[in-house]
VMD Tcl script that draws the C-alpha trace (Angstrom):
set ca {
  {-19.89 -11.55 -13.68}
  {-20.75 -8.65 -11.72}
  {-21.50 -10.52 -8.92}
  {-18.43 -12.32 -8.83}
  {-16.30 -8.76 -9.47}
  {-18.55 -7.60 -5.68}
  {-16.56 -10.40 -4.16}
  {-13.06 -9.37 -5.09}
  {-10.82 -7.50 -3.21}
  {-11.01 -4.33 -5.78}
  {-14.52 -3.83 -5.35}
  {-15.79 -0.79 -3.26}
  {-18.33 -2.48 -1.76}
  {-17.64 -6.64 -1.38}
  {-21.16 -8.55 -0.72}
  {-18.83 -11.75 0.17}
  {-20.42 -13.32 3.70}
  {-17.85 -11.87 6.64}
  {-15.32 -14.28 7.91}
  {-13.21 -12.49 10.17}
  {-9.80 -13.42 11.27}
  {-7.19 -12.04 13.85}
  {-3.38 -11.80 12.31}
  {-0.42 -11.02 14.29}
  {2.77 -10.03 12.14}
  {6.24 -8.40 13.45}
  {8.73 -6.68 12.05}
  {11.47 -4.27 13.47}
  {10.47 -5.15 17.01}
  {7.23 -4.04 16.32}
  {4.40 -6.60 16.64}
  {1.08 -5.43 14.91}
  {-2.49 -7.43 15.20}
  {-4.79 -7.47 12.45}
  {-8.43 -7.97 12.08}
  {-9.34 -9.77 8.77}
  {-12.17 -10.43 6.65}
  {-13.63 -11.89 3.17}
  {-13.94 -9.62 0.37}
  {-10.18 -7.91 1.54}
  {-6.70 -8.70 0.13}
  {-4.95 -11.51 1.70}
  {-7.77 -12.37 4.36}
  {-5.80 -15.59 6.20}
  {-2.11 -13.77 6.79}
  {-0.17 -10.62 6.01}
  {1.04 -11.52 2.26}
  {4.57 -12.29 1.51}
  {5.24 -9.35 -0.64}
  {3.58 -6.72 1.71}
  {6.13 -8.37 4.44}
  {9.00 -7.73 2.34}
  {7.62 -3.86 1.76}
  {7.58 -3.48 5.74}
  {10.60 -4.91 6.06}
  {12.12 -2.70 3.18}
  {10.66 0.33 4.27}
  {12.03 0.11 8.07}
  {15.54 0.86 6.49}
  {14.50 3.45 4.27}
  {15.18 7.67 4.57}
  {12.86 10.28 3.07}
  {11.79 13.82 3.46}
  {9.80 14.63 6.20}
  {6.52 15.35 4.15}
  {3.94 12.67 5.48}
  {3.49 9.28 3.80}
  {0.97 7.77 1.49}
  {-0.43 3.90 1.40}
  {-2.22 3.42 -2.07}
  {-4.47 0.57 -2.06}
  {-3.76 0.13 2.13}
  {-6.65 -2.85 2.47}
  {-7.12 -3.71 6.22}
  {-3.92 -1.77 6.75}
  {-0.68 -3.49 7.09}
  {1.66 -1.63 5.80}
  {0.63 2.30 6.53}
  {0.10 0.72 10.03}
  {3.42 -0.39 10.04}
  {4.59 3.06 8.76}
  {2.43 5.13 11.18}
  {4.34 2.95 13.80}
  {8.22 3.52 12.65}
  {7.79 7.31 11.72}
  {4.82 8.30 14.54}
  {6.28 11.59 14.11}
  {4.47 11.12 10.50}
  {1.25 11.37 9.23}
  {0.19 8.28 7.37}
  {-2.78 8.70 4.80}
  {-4.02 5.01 3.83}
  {-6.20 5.23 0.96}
  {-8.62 2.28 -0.84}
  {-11.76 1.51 -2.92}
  {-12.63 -1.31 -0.73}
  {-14.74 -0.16 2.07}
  {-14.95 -3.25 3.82}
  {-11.21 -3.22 3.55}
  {-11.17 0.54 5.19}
  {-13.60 0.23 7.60}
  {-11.30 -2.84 9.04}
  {-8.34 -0.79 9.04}
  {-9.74 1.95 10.98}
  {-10.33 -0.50 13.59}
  {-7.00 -2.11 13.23}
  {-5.26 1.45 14.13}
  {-7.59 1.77 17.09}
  {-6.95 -1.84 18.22}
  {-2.79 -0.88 17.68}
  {-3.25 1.97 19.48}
  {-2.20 4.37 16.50}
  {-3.36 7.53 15.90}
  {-0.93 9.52 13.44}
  {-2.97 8.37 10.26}
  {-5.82 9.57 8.00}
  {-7.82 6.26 6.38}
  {-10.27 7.20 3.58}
  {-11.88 5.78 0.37}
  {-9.99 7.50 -2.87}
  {-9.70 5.55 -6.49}
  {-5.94 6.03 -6.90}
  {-5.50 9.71 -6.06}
  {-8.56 10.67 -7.13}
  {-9.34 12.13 -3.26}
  {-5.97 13.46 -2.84}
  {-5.55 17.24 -4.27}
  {-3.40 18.16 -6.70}
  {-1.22 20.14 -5.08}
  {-0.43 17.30 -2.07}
  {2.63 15.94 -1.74}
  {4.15 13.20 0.30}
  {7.93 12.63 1.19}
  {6.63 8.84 0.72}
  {4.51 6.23 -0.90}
  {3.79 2.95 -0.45}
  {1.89 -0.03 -2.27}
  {0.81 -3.13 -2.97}
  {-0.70 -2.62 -5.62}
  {-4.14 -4.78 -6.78}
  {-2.81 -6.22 -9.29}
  {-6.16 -8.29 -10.23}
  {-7.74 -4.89 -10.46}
  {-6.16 -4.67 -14.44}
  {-3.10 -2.90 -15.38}
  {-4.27 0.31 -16.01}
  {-4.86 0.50 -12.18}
  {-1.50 -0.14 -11.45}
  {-0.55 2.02 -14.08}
  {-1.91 5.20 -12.46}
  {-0.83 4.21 -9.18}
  {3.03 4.29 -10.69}
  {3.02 7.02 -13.10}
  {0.61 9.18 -10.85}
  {3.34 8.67 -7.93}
  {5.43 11.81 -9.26}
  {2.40 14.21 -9.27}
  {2.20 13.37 -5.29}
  {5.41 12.93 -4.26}
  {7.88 16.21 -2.97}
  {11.69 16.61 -4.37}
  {13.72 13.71 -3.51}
  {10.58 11.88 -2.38}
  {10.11 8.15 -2.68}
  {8.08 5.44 -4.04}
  {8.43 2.22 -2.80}
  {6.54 -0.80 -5.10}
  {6.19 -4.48 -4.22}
  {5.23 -6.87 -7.30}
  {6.26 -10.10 -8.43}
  {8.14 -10.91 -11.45}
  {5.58 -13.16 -12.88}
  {2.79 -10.24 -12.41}
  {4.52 -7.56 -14.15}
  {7.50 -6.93 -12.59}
  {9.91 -5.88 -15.26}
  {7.13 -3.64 -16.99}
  {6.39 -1.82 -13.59}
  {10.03 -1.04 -13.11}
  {10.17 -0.16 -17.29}
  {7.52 2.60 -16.50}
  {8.88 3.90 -13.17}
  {11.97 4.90 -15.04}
  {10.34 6.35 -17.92}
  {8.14 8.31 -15.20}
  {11.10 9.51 -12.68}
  {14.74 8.66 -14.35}
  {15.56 5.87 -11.91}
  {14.46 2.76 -10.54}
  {16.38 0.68 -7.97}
  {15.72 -2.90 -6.89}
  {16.25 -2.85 -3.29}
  {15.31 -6.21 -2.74}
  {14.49 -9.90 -4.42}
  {12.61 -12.15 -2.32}
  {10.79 -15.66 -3.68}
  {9.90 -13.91 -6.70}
  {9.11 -10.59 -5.06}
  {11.15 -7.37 -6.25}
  {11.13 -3.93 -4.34}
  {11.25 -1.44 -6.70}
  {12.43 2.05 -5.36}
  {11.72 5.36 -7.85}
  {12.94 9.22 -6.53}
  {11.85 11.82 -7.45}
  {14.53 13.91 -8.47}
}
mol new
graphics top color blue
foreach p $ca { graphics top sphere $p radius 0.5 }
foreach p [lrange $ca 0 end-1] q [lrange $ca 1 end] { graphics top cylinder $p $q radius 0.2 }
display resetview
């Protein structure tokens, strides 16, 4: 069992054997390549659900604060953030090393430099007294719900007045349970979009 928990996505370390892949995705008039690998989220193609994030997150406004990617993997969408606000800083944050370490080289390969990529458990890296104008994720659902848990009710302690989360997750995986805590945690929760199952929950923080 432990063995097979090394190969998934969540783990810090994955011992999977590499298979790395090249992605192209575009969005906004923005085209983005990815490098790929085993042992990462969505190794083949950008996921559905992280599209419709990017895509959701070009139209959104927020304070000017810096954004947050929990759970960024090889990097999609803080890459795709870093490149619509590259007045921002983008911090893009993961367990996965493997994950990390391929989205460091995806920002040097897209010629982005306005982000900070580093290993943190949730916020566990991030101080207390950080905040961000936005955050973004994807989060690992496979990891268990508690993980996602933090990642939605932690939001608030990280985010600045009238800051944002922004929350892709299917109906089937816990959909109306996310969007049941994120407005027990902030007062509000908007659906800004339904795609093939996919919801994009928005919570302020007020």
């Amino acid at each position: 069992m432990t063995e097979q928990k090394n190969q998934m996505y969540y783990a810090a370390n994955p011992t999977t054997e590499h298979d790395e892949h090249v992605v192209d995705y575009h969005v906004a008039g923005i085209d983005l390549k990815f490098t790929t690998d085993a042992g990462v989220f969505s190794k083949m193609r950008v996921d559905y659900g992280s599209g419709v994030l990017i895509k959701q997150m070009a139209q959104v406004s927020f304070p000017a604060k810096g954004i947050l990617d929990v759970g960024a993997g090889y990097g999609p969408l803080g890459l795709f953030a870093a490149k619509f606000w590259p007045e921002q800083t983008v911090e893009m944050t993961d367990v996965n090393e493997r994950g990390l370490a391929l989205a460091k080289r995806n920002a040097t390969m897209n010629q982005i430099s306005n982000v900070a990529i580093y290993q943190s458990n949730v916020y566990e890296k991030i101080a207390d007294d950080k905040k961000f104008g936005l955050i973004v994720t994807n989060p690992p659902i496979r990891a268990g719900k508690s993980v996602v848990t933090s990642i939605l009710s932690g939001a608030k302690n990280h985010l600045v007045k009238n800051g944002k989360i922004l929350v892709v997750i299917q109906k089937k995986q816990g959909e109306p349970s996310a969007r049941k805590l994120l407005k027990a945690t902030f007062g509000n929760c908007t659906i800004l979009d339904r795609d093939k199952g996919y919801y994009i929950l928005q919570a302020v923080n007020n």
